[in-house]
Structures are given as C-alpha cells and as structure tokens.
C-alpha positions as CSV (number, residue, x, y, z in Angstrom):
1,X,24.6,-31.6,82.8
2,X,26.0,-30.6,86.2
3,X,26.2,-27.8,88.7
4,X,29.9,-29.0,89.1
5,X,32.0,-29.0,91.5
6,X,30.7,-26.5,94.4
7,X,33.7,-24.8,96.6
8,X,31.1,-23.0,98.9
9,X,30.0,-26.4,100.5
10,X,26.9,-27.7,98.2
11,X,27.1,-30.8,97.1
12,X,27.8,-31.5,93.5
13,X,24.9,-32.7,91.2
14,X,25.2,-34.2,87.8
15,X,22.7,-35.9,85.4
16,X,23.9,-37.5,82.3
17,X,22.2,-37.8,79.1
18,X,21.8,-40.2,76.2
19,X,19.9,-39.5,73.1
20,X,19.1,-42.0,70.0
21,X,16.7,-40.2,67.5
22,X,16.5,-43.6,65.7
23,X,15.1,-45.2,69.0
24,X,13.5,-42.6,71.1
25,X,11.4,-39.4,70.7
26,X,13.3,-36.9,73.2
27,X,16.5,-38.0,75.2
28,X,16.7,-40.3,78.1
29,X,18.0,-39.8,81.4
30,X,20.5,-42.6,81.5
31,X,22.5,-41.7,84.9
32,X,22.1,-38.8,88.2
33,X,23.4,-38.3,91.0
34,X,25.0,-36.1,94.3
35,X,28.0,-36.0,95.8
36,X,30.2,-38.8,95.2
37,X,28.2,-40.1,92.5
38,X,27.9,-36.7,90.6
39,X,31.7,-36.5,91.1
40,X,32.2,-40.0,89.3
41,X,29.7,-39.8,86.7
42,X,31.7,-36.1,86.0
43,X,35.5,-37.9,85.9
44,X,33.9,-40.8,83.3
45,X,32.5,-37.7,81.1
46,X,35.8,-35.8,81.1
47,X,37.9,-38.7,80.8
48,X,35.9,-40.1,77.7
49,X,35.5,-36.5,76.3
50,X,32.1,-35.8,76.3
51,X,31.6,-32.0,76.9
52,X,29.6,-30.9,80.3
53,X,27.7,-27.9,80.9
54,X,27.0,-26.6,84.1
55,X,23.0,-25.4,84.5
56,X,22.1,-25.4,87.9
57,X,18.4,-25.2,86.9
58,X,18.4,-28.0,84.7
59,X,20.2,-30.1,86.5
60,X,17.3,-30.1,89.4
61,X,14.4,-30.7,86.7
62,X,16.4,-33.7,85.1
63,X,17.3,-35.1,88.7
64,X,13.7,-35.8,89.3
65,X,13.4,-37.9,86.2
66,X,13.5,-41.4,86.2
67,X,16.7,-42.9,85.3
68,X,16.0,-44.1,81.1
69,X,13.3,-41.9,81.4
70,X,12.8,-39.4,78.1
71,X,13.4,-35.6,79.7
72,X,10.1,-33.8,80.7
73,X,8.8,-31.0,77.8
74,X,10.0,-28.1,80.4
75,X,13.4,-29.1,79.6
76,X,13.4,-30.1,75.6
77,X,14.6,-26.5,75.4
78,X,17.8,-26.0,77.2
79,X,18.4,-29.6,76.1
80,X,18.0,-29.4,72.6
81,X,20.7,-26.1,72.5
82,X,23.0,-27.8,74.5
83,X,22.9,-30.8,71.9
84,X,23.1,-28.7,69.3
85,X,26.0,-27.0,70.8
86,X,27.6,-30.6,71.1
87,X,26.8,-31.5,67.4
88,X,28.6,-28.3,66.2
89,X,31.7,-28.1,68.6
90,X,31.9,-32.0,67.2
91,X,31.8,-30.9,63.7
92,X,28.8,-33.3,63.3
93,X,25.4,-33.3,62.5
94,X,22.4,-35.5,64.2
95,X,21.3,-38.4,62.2
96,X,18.8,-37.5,59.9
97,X,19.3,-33.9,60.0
98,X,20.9,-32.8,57.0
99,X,23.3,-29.5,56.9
C-alpha cells in the first residue's frame, strides 16, 4: 500500500504487507515507512512484481501498526479487496479457498 510518489512536496508513505492464512488470522504488517524508506520499499515491490495500490487513507491506519503486527479490524476491509484483487490479476486463488 502506498500514497506513492507525491509531486506536490508530501512525502511519500508506503506500508507493505504479508499475509499467511496457514499461520496467522488477518495479515501482518511486515515493513512501513516515509520518504526514503517508502521510496525503497516501493522500488523492491516493483522490481519483484508485486502489485501496489495507492490509498492514501489506508496507508495512514497501517502506518500506525506495529511492524509484524496483524492489521487493525478498521482496515480488514480495504485489505481483504485489495488481496482479492491480487489473487485474481494473479490468476490464483488463496490457500484453502476453493474457486
């Protein structure tokens, strides 16, 4: 998750997520960060083609999570659609969901 890469002189937030159904509930936080930090943790997503979505909003709940932290319930919502966005554009379903 990110709110990118801001031209009108914000700094650039991103939050990274990792989820394993067979070992944890919700998903974890597993990296965040501003500025520089966001900017690297964006460059390893895009570069090992993991897909990004920019939510503003969702990116400030999930920055005041813990890092490996499971997400708060406020934001099980716009996470679970973006997952399932990322299972489908991947042609893949989540482990132990069946089609």
């Amino acid at each position: 998750m990110s709110d990118s890469r801001q031209s009108d002189g914000k700094t650039a937030k991103a939050v990274a997520l990792s989820y394993e159904p067979e070992v944890t509930d919700a998903p974890r936080v597993v990296a965040k960060g501003k500025g520089a930090l966001a900017e690297r943790i964006l460059a390893i997503a895009f570069a090992s083609g993991v897909r990004v979505r920019e939510d503003a909003d969702l990116v400030e709940v999930l920055q005041a999570v813990d890092l490996e932290r499971e997400i708060p319930l406020e934001a099980f919502q716009a996470v679970a659609e973006i997952l399932a966005y990322v299972y489908r554009a991947n042609g893949q379903m989540p482990p132990g969901v069946k089609p």
